[in-house]
PDBQT receptor file of N, H, CA, C and O in Angstrom, charges set to zero:
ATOM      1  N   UNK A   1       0.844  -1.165   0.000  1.00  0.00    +0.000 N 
ATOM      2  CA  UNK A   1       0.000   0.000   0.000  1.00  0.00    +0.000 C 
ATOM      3  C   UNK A   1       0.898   1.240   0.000  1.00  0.00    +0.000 C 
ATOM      4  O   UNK A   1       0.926   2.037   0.937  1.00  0.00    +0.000 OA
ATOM      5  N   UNK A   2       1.539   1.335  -0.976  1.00  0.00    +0.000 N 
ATOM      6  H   UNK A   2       1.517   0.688  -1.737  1.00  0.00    +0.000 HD
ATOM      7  CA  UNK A   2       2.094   2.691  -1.426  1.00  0.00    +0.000 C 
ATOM      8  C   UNK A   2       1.673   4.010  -1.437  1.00  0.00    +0.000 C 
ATOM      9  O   UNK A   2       0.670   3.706  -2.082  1.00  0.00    +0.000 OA
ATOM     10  N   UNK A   3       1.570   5.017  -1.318  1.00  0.00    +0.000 N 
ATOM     11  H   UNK A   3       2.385   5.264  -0.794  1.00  0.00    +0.000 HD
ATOM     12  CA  UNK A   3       1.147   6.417  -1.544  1.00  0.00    +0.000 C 
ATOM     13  C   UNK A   3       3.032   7.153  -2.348  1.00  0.00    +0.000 C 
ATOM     14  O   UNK A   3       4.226   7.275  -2.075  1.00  0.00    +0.000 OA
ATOM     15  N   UNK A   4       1.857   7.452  -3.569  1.00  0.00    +0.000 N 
ATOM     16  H   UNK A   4       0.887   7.353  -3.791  1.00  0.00    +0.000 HD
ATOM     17  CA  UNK A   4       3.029   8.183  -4.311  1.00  0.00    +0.000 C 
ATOM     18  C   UNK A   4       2.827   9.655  -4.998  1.00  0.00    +0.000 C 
ATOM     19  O   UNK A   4       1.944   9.924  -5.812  1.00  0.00    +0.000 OA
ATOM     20  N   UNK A   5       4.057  10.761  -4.388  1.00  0.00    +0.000 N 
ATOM     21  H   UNK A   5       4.774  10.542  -3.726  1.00  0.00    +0.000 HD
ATOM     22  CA  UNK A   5       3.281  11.997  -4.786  1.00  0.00    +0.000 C 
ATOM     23  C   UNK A   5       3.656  12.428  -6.393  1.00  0.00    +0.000 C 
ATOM     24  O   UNK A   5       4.840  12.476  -6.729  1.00  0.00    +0.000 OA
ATOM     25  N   UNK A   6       2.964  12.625  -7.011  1.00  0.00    +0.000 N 
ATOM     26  H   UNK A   6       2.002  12.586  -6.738  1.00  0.00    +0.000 HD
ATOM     27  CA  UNK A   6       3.056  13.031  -8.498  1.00  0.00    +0.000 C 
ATOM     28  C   UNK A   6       3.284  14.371  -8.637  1.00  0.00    +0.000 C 
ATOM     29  O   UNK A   6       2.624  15.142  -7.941  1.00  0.00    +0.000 OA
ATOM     30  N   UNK A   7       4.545  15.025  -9.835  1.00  0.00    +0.000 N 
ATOM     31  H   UNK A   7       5.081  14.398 -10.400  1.00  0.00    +0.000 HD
ATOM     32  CA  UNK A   7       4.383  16.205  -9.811  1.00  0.00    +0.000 C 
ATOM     33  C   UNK A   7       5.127  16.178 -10.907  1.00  0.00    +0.000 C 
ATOM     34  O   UNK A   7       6.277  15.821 -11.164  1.00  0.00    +0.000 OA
ATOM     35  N   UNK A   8       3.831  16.832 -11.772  1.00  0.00    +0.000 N 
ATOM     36  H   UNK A   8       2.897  17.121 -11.562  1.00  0.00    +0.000 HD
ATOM     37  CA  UNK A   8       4.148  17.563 -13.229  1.00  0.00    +0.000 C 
ATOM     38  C   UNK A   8       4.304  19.169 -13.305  1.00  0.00    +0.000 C 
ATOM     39  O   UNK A   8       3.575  20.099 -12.961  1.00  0.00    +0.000 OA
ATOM     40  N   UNK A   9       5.546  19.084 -13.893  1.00  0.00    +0.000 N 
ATOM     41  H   UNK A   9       6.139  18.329 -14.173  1.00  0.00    +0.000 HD
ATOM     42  CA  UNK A   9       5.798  20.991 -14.725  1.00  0.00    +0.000 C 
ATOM     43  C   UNK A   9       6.420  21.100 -15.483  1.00  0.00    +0.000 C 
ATOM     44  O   UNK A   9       7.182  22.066 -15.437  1.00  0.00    +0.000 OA
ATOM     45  N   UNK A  10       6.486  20.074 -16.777  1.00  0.00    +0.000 N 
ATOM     46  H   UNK A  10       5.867  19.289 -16.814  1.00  0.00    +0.000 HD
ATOM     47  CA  UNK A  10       6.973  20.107 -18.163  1.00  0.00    +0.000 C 
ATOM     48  C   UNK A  10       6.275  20.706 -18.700  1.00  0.00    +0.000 C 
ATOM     49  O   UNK A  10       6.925  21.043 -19.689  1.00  0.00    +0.000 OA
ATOM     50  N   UNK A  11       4.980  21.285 -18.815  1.00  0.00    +0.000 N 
ATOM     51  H   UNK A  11       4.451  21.011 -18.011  1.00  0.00    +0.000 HD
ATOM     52  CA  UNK A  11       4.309  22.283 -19.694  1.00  0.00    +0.000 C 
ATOM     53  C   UNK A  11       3.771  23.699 -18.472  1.00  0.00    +0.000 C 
ATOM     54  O   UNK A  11       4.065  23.791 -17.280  1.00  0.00    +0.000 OA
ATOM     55  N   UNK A  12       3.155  24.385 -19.085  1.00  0.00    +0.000 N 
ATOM     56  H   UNK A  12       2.917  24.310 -20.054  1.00  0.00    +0.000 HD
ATOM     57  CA  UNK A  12       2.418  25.247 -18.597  1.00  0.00    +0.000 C 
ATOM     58  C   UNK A  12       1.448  24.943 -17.545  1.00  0.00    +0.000 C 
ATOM     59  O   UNK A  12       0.928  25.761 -16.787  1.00  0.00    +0.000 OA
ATOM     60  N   UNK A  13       1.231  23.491 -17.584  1.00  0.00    +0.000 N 
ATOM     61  H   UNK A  13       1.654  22.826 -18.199  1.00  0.00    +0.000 HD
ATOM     62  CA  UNK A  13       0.813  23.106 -16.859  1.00  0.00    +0.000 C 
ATOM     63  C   UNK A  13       1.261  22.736 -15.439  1.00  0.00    +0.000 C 
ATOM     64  O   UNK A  13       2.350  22.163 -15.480  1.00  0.00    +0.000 OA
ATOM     65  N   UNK A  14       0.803  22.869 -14.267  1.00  0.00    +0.000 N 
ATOM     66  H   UNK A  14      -0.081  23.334 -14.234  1.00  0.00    +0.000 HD
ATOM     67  CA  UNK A  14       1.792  22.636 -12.851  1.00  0.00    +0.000 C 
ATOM     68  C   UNK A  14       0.390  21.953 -12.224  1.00  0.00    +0.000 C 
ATOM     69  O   UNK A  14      -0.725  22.470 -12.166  1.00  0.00    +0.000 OA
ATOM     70  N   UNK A  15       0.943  20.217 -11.639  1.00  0.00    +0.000 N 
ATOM     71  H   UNK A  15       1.849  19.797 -11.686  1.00  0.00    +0.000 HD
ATOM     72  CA  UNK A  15      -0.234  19.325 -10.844  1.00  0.00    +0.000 C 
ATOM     73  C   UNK A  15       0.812  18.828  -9.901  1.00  0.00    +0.000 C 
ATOM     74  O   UNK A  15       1.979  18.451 -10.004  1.00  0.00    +0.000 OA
ATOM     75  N   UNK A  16      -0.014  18.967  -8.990  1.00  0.00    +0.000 N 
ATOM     76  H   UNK A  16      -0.962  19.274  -8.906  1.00  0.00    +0.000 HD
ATOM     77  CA  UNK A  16       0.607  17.802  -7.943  1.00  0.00    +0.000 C 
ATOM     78  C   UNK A  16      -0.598  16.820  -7.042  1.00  0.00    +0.000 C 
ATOM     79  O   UNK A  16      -1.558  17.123  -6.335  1.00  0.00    +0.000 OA
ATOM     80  N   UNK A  17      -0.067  15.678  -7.424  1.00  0.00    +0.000 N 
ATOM     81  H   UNK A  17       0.713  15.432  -7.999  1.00  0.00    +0.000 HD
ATOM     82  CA  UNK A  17      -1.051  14.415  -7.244  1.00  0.00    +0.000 C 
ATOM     83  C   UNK A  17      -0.678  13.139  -5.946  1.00  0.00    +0.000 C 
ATOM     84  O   UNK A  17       0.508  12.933  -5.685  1.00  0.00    +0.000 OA
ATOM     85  N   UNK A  18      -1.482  12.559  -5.402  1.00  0.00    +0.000 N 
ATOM     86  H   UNK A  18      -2.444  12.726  -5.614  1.00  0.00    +0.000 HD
ATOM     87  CA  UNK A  18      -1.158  11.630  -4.475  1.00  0.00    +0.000 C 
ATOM     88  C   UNK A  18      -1.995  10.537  -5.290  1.00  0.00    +0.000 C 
ATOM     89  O   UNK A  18      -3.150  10.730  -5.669  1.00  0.00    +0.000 OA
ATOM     90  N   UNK A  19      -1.304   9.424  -5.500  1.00  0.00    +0.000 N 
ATOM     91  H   UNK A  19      -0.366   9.266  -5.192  1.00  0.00    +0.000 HD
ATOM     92  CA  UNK A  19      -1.712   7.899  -5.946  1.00  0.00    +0.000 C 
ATOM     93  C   UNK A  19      -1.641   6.945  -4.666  1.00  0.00    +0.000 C 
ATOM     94  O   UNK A  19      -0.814   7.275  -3.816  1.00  0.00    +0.000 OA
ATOM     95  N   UNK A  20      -2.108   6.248  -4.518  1.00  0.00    +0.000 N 
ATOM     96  H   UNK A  20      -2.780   5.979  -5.208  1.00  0.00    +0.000 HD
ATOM     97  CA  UNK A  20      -2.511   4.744  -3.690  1.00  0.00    +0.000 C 
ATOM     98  C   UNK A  20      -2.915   3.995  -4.310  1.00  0.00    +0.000 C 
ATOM     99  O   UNK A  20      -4.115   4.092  -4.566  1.00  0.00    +0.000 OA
ATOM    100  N   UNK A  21      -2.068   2.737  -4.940  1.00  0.00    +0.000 N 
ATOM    101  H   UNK A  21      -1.093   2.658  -4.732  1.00  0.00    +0.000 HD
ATOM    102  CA  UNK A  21      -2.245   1.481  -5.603  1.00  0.00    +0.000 C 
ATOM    103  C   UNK A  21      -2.650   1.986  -7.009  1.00  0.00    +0.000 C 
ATOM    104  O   UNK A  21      -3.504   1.441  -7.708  1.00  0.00    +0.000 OA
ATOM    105  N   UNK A  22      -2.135   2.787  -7.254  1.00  0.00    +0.000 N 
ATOM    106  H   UNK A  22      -1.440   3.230  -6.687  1.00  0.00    +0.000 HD
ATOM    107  CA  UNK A  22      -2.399   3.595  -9.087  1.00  0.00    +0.000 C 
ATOM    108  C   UNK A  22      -3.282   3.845  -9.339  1.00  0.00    +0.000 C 
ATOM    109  O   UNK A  22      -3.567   3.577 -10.506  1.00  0.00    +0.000 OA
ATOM    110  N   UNK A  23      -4.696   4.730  -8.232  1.00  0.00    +0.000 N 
ATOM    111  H   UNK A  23      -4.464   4.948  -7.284  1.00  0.00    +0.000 HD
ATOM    112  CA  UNK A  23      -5.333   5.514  -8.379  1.00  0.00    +0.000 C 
ATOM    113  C   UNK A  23      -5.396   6.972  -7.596  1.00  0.00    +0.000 C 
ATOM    114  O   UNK A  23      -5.268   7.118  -6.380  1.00  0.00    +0.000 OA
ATOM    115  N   UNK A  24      -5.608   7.952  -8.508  1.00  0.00    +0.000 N 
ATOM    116  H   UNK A  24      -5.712   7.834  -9.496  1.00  0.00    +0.000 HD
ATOM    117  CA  UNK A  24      -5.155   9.515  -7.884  1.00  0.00    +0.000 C 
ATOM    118  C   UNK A  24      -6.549   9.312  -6.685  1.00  0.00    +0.000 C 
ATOM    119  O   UNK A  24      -7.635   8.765  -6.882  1.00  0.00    +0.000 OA
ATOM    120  N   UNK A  25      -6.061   9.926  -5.525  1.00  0.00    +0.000 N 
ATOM    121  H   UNK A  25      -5.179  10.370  -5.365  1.00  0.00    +0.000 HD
ATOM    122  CA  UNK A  25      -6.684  10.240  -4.741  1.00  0.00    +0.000 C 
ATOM    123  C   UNK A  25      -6.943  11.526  -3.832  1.00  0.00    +0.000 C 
ATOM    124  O   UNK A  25      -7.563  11.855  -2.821  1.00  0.00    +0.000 OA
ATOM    125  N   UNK A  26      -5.923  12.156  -4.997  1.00  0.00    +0.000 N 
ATOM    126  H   UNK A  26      -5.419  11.888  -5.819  1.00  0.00    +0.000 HD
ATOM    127  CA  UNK A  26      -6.023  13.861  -4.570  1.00  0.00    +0.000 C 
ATOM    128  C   UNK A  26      -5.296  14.609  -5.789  1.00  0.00    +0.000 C 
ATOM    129  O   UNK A  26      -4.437  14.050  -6.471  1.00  0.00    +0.000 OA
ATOM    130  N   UNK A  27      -5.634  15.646  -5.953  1.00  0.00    +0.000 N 
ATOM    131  H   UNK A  27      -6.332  16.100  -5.400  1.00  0.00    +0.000 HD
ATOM    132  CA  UNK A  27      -5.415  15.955  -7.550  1.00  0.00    +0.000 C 
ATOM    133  C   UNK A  27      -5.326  17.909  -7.551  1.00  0.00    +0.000 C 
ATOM    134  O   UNK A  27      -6.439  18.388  -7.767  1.00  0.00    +0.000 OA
ATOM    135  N   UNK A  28      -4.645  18.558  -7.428  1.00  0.00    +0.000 N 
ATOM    136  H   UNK A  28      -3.740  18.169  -7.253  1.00  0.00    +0.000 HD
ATOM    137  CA  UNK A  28      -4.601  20.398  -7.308  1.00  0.00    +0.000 C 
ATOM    138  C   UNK A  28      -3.803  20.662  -8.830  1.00  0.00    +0.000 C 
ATOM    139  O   UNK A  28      -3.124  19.809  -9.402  1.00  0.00    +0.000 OA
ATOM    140  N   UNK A  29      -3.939  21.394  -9.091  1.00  0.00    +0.000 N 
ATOM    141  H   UNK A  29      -4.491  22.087  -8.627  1.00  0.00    +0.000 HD
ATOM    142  CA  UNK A  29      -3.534  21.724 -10.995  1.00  0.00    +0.000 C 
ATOM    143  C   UNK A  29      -3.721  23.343 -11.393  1.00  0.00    +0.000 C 
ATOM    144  O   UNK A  29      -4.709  24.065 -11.259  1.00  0.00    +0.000 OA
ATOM    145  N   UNK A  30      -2.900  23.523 -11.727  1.00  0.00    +0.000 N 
ATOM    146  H   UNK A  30      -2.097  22.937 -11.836  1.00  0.00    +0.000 HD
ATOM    147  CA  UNK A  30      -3.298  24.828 -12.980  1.00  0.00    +0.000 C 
ATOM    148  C   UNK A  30      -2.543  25.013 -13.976  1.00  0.00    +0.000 C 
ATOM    149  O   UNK A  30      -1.328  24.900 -14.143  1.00  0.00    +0.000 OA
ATOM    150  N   UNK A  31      -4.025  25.531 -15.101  1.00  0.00    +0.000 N 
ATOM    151  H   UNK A  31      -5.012  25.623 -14.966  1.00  0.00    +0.000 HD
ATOM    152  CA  UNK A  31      -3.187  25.620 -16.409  1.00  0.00    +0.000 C 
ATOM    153  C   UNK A  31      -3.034  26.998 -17.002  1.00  0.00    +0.000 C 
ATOM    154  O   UNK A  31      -3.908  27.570 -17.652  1.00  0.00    +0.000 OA
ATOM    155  N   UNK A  32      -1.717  27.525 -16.687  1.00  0.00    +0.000 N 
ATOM    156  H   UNK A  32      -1.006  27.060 -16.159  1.00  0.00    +0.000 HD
ATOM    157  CA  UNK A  32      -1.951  29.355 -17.004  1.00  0.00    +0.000 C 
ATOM    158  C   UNK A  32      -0.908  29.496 -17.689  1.00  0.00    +0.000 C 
ATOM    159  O   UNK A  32       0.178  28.917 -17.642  1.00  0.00    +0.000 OA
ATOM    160  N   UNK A  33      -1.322  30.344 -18.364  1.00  0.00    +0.000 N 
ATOM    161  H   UNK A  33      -2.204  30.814 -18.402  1.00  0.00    +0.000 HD
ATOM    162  CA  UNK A  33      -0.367  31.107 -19.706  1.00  0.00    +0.000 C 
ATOM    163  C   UNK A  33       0.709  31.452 -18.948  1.00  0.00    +0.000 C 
ATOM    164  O   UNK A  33       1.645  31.804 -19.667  1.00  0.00    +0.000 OA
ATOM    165  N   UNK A  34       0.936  31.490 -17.861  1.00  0.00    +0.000 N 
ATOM    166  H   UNK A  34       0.176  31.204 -17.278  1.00  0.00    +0.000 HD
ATOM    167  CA  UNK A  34       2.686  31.639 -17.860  1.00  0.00    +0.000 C 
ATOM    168  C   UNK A  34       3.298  30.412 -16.836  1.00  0.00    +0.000 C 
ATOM    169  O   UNK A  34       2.687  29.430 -16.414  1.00  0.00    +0.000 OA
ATOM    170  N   UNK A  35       4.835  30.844 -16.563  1.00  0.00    +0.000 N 
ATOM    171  H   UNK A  35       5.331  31.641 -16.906  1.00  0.00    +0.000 HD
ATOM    172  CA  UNK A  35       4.855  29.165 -16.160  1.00  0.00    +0.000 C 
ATOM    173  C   UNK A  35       5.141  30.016 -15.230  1.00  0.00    +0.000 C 
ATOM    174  O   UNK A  35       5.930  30.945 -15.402  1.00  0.00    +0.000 OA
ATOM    175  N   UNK A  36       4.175  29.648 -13.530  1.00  0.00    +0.000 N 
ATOM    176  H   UNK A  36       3.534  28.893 -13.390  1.00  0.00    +0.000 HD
ATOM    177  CA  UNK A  36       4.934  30.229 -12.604  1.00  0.00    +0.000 C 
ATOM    178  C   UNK A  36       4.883  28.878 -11.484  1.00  0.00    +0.000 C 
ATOM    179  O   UNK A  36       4.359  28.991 -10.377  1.00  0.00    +0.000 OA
ATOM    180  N   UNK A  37       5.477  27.682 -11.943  1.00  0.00    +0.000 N 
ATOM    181  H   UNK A  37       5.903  27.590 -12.843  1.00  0.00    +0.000 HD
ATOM    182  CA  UNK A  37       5.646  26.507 -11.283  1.00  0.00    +0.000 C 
ATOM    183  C   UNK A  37       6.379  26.505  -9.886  1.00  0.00    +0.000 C 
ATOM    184  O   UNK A  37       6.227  25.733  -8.939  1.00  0.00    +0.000 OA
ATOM    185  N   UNK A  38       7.456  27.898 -10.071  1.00  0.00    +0.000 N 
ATOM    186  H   UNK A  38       7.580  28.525 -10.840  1.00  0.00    +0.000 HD
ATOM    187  CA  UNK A  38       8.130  28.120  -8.817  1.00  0.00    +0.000 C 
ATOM    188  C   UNK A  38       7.286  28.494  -7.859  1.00  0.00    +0.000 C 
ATOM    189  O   UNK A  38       7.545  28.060  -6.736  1.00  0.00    +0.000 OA
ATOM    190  N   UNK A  39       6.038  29.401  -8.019  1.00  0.00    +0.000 N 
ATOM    191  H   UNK A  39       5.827  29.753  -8.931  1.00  0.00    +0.000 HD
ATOM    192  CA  UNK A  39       5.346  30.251  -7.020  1.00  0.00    +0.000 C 
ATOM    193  C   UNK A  39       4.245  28.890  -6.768  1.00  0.00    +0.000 C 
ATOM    194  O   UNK A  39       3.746  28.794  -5.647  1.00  0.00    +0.000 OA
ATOM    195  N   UNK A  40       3.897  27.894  -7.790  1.00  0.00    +0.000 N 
ATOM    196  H   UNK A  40       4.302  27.972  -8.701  1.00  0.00    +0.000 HD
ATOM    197  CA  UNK A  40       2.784  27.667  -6.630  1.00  0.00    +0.000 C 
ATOM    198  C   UNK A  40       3.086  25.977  -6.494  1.00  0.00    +0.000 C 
ATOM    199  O   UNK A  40       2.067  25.291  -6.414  1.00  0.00    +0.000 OA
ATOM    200  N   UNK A  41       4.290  25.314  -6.464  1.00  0.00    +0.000 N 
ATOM    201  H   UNK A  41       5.118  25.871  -6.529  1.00  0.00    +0.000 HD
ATOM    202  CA  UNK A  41       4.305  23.998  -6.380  1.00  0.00    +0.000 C 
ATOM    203  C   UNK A  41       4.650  24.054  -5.069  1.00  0.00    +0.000 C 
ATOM    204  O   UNK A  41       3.873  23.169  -4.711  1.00  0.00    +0.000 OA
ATOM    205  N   UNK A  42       5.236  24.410  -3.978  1.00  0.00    +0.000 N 
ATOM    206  H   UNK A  42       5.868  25.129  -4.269  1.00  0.00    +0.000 HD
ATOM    207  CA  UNK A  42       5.287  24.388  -2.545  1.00  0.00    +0.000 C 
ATOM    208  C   UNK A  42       3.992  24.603  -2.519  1.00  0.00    +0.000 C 
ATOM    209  O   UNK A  42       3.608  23.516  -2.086  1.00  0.00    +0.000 OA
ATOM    210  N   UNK A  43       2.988  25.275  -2.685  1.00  0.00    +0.000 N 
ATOM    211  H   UNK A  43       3.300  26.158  -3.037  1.00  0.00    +0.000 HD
ATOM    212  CA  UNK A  43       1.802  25.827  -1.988  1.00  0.00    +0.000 C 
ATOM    213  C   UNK A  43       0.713  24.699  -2.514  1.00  0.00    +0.000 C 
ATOM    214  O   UNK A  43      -0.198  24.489  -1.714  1.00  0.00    +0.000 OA
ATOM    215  N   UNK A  44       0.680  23.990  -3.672  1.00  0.00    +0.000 N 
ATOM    216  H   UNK A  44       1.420  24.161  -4.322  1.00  0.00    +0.000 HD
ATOM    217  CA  UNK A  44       0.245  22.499  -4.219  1.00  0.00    +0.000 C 
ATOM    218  C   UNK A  44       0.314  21.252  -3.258  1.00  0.00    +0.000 C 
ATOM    219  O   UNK A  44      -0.509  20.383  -2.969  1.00  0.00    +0.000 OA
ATOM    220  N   UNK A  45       1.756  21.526  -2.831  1.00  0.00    +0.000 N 
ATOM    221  H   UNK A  45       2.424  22.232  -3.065  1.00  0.00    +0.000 HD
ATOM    222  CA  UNK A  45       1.961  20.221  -2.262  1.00  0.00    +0.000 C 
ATOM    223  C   UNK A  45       1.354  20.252  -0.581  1.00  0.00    +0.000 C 
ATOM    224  O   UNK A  45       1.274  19.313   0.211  1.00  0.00    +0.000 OA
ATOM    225  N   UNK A  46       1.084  21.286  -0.450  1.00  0.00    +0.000 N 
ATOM    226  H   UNK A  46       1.149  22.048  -1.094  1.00  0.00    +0.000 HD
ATOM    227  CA  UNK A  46       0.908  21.587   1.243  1.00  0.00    +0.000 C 
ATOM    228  C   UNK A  46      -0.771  21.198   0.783  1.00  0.00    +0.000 C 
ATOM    229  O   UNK A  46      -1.500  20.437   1.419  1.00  0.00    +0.000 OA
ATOM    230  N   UNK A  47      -1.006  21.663  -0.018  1.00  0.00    +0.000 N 
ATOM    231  H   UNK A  47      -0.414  22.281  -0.535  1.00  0.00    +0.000 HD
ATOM    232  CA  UNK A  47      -2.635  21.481   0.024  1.00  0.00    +0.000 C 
ATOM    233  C   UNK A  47      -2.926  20.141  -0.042  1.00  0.00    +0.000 C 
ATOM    234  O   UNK A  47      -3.866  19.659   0.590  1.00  0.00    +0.000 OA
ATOM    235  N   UNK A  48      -2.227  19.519  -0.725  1.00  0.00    +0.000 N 
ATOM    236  H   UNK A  48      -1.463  19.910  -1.238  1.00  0.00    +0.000 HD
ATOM    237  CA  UNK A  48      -2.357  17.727  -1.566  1.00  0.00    +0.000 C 
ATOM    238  C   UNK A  48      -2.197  17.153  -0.014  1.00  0.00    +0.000 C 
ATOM    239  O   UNK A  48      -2.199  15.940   0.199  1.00  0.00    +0.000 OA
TER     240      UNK A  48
């Protein structure tokens, strides 16, 4: 029973995800015209 945290910011896109047994079970995302992955992936992961 794994929990694994996911975190995409290869595009414009910035998610950060929690999986258990390879289904998301928590999911925060945004997709905005600029990349400001620095400003909100600490503040993603606190929420997740």
């Amino acid at each position: 029973m794994a929990f694994i945290l996911n975190i995409e910011t290869a595009t414009k896109n910035c998610s950060v995800s929690i999986s258990k047994n390879g289904e998301t079970i928590v999911l925060k995302e945004l997709n905005s015209g600029e990349y400001s992955h620095a400003e909100k992936l600490h503040e993603f992961i606190k929420q997740v």
